[in-house]
C-alpha positions as CSV (number, residue, x, y, z in Angstrom):
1,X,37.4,25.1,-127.5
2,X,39.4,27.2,-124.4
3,X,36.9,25.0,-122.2
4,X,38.1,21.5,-123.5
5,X,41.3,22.5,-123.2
6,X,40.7,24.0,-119.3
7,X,39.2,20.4,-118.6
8,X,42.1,18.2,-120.2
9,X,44.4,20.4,-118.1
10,X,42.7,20.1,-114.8
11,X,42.4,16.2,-115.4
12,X,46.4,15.8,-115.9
13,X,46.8,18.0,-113.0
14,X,44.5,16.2,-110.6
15,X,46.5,13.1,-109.7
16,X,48.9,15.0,-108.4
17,X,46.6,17.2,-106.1
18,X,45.3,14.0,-105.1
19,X,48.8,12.2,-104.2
20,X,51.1,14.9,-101.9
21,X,48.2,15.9,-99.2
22,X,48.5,17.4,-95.8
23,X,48.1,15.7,-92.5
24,X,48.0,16.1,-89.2
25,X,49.4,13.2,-87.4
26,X,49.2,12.7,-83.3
27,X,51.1,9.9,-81.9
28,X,50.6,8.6,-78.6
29,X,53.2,5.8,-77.5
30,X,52.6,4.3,-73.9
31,X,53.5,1.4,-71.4
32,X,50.5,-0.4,-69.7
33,X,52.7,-3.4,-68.5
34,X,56.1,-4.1,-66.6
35,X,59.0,-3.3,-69.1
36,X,60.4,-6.1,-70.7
37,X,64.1,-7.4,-69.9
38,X,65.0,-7.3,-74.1
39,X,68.4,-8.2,-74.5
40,X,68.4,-7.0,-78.6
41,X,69.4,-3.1,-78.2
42,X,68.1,-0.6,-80.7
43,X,70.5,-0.5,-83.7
44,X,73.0,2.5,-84.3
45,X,71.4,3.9,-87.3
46,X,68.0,3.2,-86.0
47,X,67.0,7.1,-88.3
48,X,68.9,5.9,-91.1
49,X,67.2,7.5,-94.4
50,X,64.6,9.6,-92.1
51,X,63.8,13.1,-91.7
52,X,63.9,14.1,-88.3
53,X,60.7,15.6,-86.8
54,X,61.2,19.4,-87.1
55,X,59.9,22.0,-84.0
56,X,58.0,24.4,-87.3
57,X,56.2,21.1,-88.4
58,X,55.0,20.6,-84.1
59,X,51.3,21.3,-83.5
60,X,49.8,21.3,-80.5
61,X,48.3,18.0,-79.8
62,X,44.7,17.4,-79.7
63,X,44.5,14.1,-77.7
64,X,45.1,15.5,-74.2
65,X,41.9,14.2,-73.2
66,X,42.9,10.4,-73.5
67,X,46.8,11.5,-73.2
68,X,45.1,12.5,-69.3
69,X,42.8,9.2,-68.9
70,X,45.9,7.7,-69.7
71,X,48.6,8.4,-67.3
72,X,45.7,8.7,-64.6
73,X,45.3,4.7,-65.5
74,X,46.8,2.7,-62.5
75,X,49.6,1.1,-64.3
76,X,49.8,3.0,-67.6
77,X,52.5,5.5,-67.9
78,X,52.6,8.2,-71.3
79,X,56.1,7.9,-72.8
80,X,55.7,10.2,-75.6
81,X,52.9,12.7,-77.2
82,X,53.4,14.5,-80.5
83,X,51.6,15.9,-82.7
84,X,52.7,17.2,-86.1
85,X,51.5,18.2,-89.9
86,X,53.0,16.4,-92.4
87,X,53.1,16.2,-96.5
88,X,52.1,12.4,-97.4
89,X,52.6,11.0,-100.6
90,X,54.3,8.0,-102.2
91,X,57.9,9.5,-102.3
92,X,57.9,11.5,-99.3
93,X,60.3,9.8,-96.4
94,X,59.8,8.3,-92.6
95,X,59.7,10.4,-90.2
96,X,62.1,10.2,-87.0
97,X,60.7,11.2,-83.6
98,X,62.7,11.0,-80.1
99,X,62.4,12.2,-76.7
100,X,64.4,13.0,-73.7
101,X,68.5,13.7,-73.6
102,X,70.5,11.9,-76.2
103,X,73.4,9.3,-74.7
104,X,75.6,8.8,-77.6
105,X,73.4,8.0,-80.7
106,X,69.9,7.0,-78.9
107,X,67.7,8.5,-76.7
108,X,65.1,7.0,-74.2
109,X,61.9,6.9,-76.5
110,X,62.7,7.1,-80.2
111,X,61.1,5.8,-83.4
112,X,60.4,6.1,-87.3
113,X,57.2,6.2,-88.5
114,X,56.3,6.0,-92.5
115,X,52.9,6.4,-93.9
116,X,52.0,5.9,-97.1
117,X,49.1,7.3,-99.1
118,X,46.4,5.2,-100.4
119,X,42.6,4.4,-99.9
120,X,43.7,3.3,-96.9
121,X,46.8,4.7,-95.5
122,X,49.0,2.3,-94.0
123,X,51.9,3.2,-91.5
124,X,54.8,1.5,-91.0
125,X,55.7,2.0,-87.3
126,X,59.1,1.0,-85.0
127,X,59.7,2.6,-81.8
128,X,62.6,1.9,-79.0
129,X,62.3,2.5,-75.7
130,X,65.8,2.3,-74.2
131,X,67.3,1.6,-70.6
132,X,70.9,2.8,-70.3
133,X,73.7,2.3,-67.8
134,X,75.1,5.2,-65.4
135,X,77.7,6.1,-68.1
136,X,75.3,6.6,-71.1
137,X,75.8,3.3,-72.5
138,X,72.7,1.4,-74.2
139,X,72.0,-1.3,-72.1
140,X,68.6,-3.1,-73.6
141,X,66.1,-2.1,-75.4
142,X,61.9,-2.3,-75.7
143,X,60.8,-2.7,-79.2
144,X,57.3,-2.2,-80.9
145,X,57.0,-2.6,-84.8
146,X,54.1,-3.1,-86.5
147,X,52.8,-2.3,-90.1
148,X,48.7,-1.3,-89.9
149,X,46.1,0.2,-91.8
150,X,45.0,3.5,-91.1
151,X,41.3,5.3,-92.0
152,X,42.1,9.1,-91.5
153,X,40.2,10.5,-89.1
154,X,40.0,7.0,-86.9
155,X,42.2,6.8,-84.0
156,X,43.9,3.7,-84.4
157,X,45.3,1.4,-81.3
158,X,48.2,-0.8,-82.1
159,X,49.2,-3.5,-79.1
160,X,52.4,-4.7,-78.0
161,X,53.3,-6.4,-74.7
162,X,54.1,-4.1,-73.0
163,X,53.8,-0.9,-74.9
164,X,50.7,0.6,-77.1
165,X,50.6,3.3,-79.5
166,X,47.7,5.5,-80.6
167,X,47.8,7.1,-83.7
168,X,45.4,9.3,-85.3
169,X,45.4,11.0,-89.2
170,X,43.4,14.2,-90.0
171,X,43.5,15.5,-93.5
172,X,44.1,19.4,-93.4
């Protein structure tokens, strides 16, 4: 009888196990093409209802091979490289990432990136790339968004016209 009871409560317990995993995500967002002239800036509260990226969640990233081959690349340049652990489940919020000094509320390279859990994960994905003027003042903006599927473990390309972005999923 204990035993039936031990089962029952391992099977209500297992969907949960199941749903909140850890990750490690790497992100690799580059240029391979002129910058485009955008005249639609990056919006104000571009991490509205995000978490920001926090440095004890950092890992050391694991892509430096192709983060190299890439800025070797005549005509590529490597905007940003970050690598992170992160709790994915259905609830669990975006995640905000930036780089470089902030002018007012942007900063040069910044993004939110969701994933979602699933037999396939899939990622919702926007990053900015911002040009500003010689007081700090946002003056266009570079704009990749894209919603993809992700297999963890698979490094995944996504294309823009002037920007890519690898990402890559490892289950810890």
């Amino acid at each position: 009888m204990p035993a039936r009871w031990l089962l029952w409560l391992l099977f209500l317990c297992a969907p949960s196990a199941f749903a909140e995993a850890l990750y490690r995500v790497e992100v690799l967002l580059f240029r391979h093409d002129a910058p485009l002239l955008a005249s639609q800036r990056a919006p104000s509260g571009w991490a509205k209802d995000t978490q920001m990226l926090e440095r004890n969640a950092e890992r050391p990233p694991m892509l430096e091979a192709i983060a190299e081959r890439l800025s070797a690349e005549p005509g590529y340049q490597l905007l940003l490289h970050r690598a992170w652990r992160q709790q994915i489940s259905d609830d669990g919020k975006a995640i905000a990432l930036h780089q470089g000094p902030r002018h007012f509320e942007h900063y040069p390279i910044q993004g939110v990136l969701k994933i979602r859990p699933g037999r396939y994960m899939r990622t919702d994905v926007t990053f900015w790339v911002n040009r500003f003027g010689d007081y700090g003042q946002l003056l266009a903006s570079e704009r990749l968004t894209q919603r993809v599927r992700l297999v963890p473990g698979r490094l995944t390309y996504i294309d823009h016209d002037s920007l890519g972005l690898l990402i890559e999923l490892k289950r810890l």
